[in-house]
TIVO-2410 file (N, C-alpha, C; in nm, 3 decimals):
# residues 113
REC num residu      c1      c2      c3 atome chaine
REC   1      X   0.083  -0.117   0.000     N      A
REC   1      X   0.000   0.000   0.000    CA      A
REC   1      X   0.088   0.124   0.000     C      A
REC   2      X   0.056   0.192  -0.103     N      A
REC   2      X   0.144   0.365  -0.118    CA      A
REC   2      X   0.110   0.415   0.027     C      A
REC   3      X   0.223   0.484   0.081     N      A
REC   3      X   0.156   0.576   0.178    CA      A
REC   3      X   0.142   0.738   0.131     C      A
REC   4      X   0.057   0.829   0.169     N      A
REC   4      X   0.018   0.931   0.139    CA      A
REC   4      X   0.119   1.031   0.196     C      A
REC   5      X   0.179   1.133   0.117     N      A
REC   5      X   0.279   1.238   0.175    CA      A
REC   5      X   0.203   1.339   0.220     C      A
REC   6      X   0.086   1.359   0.286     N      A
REC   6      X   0.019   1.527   0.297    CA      A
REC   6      X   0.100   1.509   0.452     C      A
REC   7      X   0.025   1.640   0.480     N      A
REC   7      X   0.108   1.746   0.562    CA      A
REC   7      X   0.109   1.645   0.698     C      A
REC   8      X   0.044   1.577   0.739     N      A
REC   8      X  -0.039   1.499   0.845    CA      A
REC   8      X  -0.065   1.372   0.808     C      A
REC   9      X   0.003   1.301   0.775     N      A
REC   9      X  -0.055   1.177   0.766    CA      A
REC   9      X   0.113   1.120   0.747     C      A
REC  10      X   0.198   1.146   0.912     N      A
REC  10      X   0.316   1.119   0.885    CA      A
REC  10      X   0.468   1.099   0.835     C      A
REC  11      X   0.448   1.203   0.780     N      A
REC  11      X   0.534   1.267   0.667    CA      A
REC  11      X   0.701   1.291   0.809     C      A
REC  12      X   0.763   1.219   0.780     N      A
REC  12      X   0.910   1.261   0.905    CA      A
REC  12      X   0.946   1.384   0.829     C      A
REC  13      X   1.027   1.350   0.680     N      A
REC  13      X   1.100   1.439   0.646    CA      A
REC  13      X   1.032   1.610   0.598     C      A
REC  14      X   1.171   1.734   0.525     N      A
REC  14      X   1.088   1.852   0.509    CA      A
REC  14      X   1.066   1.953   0.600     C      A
REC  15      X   0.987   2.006   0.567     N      A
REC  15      X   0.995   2.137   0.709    CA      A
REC  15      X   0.889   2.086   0.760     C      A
REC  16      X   0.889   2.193   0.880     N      A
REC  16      X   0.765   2.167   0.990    CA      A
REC  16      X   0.680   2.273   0.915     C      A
REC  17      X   0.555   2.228   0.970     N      A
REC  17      X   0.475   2.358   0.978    CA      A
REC  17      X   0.428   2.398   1.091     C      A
REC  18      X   0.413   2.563   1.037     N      A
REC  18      X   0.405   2.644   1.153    CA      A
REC  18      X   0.287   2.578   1.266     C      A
REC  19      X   0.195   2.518   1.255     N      A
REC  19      X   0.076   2.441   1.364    CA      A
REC  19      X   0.173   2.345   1.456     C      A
REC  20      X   0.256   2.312   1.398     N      A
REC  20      X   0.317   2.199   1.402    CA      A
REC  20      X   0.391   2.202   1.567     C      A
REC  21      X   0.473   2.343   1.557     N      A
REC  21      X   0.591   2.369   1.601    CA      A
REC  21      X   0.545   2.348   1.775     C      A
REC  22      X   0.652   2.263   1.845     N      A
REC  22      X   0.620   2.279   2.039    CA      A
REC  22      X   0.601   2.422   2.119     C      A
REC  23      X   0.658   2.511   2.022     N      A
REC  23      X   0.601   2.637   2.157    CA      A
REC  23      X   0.494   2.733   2.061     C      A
REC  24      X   0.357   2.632   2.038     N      A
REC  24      X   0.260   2.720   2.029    CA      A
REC  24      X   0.288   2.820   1.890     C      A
REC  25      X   0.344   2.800   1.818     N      A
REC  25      X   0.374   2.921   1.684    CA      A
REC  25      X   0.432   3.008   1.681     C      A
REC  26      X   0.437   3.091   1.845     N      A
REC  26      X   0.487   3.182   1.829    CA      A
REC  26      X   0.679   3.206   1.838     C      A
REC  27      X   0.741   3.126   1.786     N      A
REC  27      X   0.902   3.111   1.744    CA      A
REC  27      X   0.988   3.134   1.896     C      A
REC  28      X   1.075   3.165   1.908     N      A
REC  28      X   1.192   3.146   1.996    CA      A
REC  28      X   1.177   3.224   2.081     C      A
REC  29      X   1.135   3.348   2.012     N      A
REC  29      X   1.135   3.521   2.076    CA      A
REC  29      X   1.022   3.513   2.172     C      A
REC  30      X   0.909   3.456   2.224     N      A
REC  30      X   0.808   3.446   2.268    CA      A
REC  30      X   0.772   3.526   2.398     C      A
REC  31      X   0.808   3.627   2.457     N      A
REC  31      X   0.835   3.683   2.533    CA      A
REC  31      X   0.950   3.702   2.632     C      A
REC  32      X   1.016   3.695   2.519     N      A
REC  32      X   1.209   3.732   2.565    CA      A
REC  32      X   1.220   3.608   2.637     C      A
REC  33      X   1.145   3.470   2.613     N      A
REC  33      X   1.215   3.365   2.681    CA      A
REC  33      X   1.279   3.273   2.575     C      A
REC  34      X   1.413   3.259   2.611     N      A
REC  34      X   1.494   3.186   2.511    CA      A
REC  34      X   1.451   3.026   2.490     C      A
REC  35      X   1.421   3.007   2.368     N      A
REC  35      X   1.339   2.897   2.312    CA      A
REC  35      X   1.196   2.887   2.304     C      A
REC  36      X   1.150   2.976   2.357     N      A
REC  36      X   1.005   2.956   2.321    CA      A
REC  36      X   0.966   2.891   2.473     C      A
REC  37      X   0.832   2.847   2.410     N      A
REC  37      X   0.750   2.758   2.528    CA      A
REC  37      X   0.781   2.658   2.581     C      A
REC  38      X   0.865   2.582   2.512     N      A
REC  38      X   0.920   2.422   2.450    CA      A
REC  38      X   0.961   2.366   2.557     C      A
REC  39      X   1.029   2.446   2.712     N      A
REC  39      X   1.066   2.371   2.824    CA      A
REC  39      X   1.210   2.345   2.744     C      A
REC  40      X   1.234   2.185   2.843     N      A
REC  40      X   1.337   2.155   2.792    CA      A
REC  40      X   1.475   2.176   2.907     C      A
REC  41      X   1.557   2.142   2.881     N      A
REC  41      X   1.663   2.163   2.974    CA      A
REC  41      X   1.724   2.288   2.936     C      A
REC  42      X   1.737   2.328   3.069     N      A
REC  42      X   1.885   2.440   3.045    CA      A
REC  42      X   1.972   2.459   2.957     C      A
REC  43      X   2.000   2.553   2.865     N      A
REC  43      X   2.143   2.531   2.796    CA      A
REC  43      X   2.191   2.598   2.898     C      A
REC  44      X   2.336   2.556   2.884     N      A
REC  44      X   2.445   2.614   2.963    CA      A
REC  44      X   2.500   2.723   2.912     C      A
REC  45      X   2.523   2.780   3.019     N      A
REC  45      X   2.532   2.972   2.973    CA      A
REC  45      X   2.690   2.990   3.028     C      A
REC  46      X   2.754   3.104   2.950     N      A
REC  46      X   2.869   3.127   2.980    CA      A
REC  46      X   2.894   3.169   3.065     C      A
REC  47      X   2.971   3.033   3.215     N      A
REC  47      X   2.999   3.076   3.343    CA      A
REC  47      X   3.108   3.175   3.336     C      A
REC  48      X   3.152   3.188   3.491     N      A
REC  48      X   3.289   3.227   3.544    CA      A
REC  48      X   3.396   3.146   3.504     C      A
REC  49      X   3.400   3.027   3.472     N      A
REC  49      X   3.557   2.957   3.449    CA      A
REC  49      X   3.572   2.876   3.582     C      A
REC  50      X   3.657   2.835   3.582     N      A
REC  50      X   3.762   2.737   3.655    CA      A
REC  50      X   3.753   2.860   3.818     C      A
REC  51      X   3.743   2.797   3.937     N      A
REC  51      X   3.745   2.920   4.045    CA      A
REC  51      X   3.930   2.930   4.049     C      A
REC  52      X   3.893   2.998   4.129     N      A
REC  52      X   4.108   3.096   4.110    CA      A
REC  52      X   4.121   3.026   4.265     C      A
REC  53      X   4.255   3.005   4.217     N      A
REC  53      X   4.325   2.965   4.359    CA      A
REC  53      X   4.397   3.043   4.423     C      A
REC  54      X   4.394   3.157   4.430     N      A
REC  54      X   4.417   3.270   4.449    CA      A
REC  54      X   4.426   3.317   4.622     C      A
REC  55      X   4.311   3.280   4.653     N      A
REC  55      X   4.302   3.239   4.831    CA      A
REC  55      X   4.346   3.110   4.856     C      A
REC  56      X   4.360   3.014   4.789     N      A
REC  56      X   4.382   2.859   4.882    CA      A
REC  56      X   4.506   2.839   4.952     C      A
REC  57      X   4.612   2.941   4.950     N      A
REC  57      X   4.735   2.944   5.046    CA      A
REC  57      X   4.732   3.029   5.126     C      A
REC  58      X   4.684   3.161   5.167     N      A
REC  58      X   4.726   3.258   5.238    CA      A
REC  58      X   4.609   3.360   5.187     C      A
REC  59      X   4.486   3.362   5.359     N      A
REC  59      X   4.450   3.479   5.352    CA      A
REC  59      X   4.485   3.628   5.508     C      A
REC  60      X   4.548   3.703   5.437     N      A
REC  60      X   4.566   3.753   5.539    CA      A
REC  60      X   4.429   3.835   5.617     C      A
REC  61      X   4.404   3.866   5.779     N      A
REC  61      X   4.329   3.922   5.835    CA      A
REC  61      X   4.311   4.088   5.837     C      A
REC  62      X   4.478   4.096   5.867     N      A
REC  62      X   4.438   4.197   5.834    CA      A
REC  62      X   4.478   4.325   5.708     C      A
REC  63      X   4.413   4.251   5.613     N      A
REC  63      X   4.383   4.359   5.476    CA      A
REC  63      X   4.251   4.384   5.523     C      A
REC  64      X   4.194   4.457   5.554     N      A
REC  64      X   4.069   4.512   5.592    CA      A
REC  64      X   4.015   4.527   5.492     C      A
REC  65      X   4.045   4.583   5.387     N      A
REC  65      X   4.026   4.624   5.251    CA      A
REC  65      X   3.978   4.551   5.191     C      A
REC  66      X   4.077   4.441   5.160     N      A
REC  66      X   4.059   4.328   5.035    CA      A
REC  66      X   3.962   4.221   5.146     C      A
REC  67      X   3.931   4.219   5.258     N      A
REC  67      X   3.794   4.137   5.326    CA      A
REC  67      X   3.705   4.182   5.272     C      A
REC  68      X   3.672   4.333   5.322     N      A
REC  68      X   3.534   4.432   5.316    CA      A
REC  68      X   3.504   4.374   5.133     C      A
REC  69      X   3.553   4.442   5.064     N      A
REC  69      X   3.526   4.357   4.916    CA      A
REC  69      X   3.471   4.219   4.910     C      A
REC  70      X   3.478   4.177   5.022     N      A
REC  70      X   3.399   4.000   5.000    CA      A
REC  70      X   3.314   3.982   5.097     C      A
REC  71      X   3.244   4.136   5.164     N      A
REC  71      X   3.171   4.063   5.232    CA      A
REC  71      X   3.048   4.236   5.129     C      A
REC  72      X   2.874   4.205   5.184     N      A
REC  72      X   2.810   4.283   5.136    CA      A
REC  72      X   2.780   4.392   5.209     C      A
REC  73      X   2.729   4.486   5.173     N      A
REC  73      X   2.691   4.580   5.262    CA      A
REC  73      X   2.620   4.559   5.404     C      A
REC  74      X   2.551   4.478   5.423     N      A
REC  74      X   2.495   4.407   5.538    CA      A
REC  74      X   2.589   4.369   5.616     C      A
REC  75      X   2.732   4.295   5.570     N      A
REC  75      X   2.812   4.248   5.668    CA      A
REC  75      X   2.796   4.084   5.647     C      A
REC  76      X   2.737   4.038   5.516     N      A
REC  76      X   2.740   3.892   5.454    CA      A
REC  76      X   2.840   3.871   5.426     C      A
REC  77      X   2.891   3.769   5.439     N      A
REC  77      X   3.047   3.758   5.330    CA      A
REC  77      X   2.962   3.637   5.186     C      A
REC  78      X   3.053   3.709   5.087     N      A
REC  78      X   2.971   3.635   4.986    CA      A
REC  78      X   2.996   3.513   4.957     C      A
REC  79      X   2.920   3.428   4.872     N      A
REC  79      X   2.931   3.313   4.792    CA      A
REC  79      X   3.049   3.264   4.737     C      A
REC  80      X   3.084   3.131   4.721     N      A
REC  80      X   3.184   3.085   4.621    CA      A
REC  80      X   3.166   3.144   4.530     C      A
REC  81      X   3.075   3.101   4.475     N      A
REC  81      X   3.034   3.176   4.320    CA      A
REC  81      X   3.062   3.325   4.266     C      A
REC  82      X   3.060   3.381   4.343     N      A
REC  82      X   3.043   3.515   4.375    CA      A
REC  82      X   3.153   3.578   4.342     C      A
REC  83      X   3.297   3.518   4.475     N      A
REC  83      X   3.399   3.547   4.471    CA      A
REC  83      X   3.490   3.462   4.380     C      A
REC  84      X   3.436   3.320   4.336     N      A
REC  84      X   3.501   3.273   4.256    CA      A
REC  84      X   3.638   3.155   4.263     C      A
REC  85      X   3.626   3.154   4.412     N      A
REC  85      X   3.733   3.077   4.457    CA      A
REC  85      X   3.634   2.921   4.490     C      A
REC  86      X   3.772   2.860   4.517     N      A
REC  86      X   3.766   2.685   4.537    CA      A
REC  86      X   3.738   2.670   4.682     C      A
REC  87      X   3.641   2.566   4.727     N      A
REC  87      X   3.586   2.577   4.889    CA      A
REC  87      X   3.703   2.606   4.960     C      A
REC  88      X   3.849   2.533   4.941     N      A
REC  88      X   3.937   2.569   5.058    CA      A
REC  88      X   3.922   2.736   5.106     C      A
REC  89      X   3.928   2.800   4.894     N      A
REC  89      X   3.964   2.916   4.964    CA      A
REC  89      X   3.856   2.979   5.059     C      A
REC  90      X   3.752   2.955   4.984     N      A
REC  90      X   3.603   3.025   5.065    CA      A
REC  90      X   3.676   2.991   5.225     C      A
REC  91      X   3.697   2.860   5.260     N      A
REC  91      X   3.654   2.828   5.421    CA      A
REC  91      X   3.803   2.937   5.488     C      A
REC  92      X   3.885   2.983   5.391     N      A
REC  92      X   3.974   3.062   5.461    CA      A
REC  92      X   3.979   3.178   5.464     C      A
REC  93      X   3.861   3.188   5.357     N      A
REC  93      X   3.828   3.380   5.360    CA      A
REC  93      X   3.728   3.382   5.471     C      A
REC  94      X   3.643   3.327   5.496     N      A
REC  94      X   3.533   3.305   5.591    CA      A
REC  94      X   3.627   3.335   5.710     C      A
REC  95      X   3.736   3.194   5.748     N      A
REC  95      X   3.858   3.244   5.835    CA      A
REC  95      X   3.868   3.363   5.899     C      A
REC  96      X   3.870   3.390   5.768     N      A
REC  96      X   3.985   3.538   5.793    CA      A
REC  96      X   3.913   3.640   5.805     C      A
REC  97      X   3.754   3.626   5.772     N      A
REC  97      X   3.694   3.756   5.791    CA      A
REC  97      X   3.637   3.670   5.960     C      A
REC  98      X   3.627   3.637   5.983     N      A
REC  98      X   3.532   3.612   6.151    CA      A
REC  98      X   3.714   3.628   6.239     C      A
REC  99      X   3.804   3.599   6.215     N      A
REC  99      X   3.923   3.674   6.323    CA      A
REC  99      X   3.921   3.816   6.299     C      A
REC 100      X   3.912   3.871   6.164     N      A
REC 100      X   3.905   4.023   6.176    CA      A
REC 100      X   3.800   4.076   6.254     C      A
REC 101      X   3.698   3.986   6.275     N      A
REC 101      X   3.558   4.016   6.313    CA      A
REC 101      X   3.608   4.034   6.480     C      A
REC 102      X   3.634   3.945   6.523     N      A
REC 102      X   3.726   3.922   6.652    CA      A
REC 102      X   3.770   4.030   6.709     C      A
REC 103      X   3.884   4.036   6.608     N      A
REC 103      X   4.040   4.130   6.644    CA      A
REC 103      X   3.954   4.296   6.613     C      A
REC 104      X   3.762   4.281   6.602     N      A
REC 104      X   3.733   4.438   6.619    CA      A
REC 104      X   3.808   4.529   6.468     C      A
REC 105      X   3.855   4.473   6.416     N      A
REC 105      X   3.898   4.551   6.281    CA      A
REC 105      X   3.769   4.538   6.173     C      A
REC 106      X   3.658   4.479   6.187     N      A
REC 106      X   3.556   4.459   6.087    CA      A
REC 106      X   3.400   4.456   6.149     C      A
REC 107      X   3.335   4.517   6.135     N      A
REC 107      X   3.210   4.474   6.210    CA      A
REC 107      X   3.115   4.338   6.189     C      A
REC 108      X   3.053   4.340   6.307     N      A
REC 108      X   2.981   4.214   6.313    CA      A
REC 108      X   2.812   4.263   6.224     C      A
REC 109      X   2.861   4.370   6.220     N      A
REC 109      X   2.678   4.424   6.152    CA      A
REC 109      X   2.658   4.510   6.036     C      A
REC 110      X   2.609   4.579   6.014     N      A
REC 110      X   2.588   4.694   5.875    CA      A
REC 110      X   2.536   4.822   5.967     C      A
REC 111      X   2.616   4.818   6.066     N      A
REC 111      X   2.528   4.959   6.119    CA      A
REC 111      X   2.643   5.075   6.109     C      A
REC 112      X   2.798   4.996   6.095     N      A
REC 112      X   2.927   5.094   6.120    CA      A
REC 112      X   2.987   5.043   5.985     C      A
REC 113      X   2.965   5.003   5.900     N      A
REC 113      X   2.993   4.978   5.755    CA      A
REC 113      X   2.992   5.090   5.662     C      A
***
């Protein structure tokens, strides 16, 4: 038995048509969400890179300076992600900002920041 090529009646190859398409017709742009409706997994977006090892030998306490830069206006110290380093370094910037915290060179709050 011939099989029939119309638009619907199984046809794999060729273009789609527009009824056809998973996000509803309206193309990629669909309200500034990338891909459309379609779901789907994450593409992967251009991270930070490789974290810097930059802290994993030596953070000193007191640079007051180069702490305050890693922590937020509140008095958070930030994220790996954030700062970009490898857990050692995080757990030694963390370190190094709670002895400054200590040693009274850094506040414990956002009220003298």
């Amino acid at each position: 038995m011939p099989q029939s090529s119309g638009p619907h009646h199984g046809s794999r190859g060729g273009s789609r048509d527009s009824r056809d398409s998973r996000d509803g017709g309206f193309g990629g742009s669909y309200l500034g969400i990338p891909g459309g409706l379609s779901g789907g997994a994450p593409q992967p977006s251009e991270g930070r890179g490789k974290p810097s090892d930059a802290y994993s030998d030596f953070v000193d306490y007191k640079n007051v300076e180069e702490l305050r830069r890693m922590m937020s206006a509140n008095g958070k110290i930030f994220s790996r992600k954030r700062l970009n380093v490898t857990a050692r370094g995080q757990k030694k910037i963390a370190a190094a900002i709670k002895r400054a915290r200590f040693m009274a060179l850094l506040p414990y709050t956002s009220a003298t920041i």
